[in-house]
N, C-alpha and C positions, 0 to 999 in steps of 0.2 A: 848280612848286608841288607836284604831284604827291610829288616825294621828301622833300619837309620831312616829312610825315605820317608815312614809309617810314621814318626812322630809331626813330620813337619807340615804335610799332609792334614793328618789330627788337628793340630792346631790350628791350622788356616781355614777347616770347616767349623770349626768351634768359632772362629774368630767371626765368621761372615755369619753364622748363624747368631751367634748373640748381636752384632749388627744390624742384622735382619729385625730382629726383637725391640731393640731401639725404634726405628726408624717406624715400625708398625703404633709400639706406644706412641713417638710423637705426631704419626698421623691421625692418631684415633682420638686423642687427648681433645678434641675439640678446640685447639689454639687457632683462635679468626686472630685476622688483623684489626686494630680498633678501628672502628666509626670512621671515615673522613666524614668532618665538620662542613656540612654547606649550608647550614643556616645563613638566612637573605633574600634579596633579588636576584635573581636568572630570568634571561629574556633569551628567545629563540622563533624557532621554526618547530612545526610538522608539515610531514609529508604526506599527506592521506594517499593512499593506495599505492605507494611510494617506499622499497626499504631499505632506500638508500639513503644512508645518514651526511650525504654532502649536497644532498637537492639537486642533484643535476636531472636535469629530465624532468623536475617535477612540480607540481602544483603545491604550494609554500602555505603555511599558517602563522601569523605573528602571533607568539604565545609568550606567556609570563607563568615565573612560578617564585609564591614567596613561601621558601623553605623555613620550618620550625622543629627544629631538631633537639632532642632529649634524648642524650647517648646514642642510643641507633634505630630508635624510633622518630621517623617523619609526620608533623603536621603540615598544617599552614592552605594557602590558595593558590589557584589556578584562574588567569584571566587569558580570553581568546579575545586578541585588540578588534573593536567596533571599526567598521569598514573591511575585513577578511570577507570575502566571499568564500560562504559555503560553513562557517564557525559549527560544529556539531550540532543538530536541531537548535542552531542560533542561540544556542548557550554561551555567553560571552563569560559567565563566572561558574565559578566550580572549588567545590572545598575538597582538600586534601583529607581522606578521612583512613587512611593505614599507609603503610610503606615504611620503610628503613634500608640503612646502609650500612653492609656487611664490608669493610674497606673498604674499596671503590664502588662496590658494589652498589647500585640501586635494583629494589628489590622489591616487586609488589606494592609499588606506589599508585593506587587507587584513590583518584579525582572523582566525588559524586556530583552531579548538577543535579537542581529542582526537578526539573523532571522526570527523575529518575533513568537518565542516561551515567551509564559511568565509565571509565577511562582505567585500565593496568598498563603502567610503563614501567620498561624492564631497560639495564644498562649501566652503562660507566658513569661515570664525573671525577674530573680531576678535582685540582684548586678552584681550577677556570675555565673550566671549560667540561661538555661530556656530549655523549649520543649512546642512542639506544631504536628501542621499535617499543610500537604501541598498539594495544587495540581498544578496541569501543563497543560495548554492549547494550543493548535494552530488552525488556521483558525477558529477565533472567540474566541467561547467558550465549545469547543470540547474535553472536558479532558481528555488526554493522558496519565497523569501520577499521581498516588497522592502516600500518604506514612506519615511517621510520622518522625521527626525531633529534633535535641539537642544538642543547643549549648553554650560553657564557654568562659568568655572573657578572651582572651589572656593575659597571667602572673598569671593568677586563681591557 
């Protein structure tokens, strides 16, 4: 009697272990999502000292960003609209010079300005819209400014 139970048993750990095997290969395989496409114009806010991505509470930045996408690598500019009080050491422009999109993902998007100030913003973006947080460095990696951030693509 004993071994009737013993086969079914058997199987069901067999089953759940080759299961198990699957489900590790297809975590391990490296399958991203492809790229969302946001090559264009996106106009928004930062929030500087701020990490809330709805601005409530907080002191605003009108920013622009013209996305130049090549698979999942990001180029392109960054403009801080003239008249912002307080624009990062009054840097109104700034080049996109690394960053990509692992699906939704934004991903070490790194804004350099002339003066050697620079900007990593981290976060989402749909079609039309995204938010994240951000900070801001100079002489090195001495962070000066961070905040939280959200932007829709122009004609949204």
């Amino acid at each position: 009697m004993e071994r009737l139970w013993r086969a079914p048993v058997r199987a069901g750990v067999i089953g759940l272990t080759l299961a198990s095997i699957l489900l590790l290969q297809a975590c391990s395989s490296g399958q991203v999502e492809p790229p969302l496409d946001v090559s264009g114009n996106w106009s928004g806010n930062m929030y500087p000292g701020c990490h809330s991505t709805t601005g409530i509470n907080c002191y605003d930045r009108l920013i622009t960003f013209n996305f130049v996408q090549q698979g999942s690598s990001l180029a392109g500019t960054y403009t801080c609209a003239r008249g912002n009080l307080g624009c990062l050491g009054e840097d109104h422009n700034g080049k996109i010079v690394g960053g990509r999109m692992d699906g939704i993902d934004l991903s070490d998007l790194r804004v350099a300005f002339p003066d050697s100030l620079n900007c990593l913003y981290q976060g989402q973006l749909s079609a039309t819209a995204g938010t994240g947080e951000y900070m801001c460095f100079a002489g090195g990696m001495r962070i000066i400014e961070e905040g939280g951030w959200q932007l829709k693509r122009s004609g949204q």
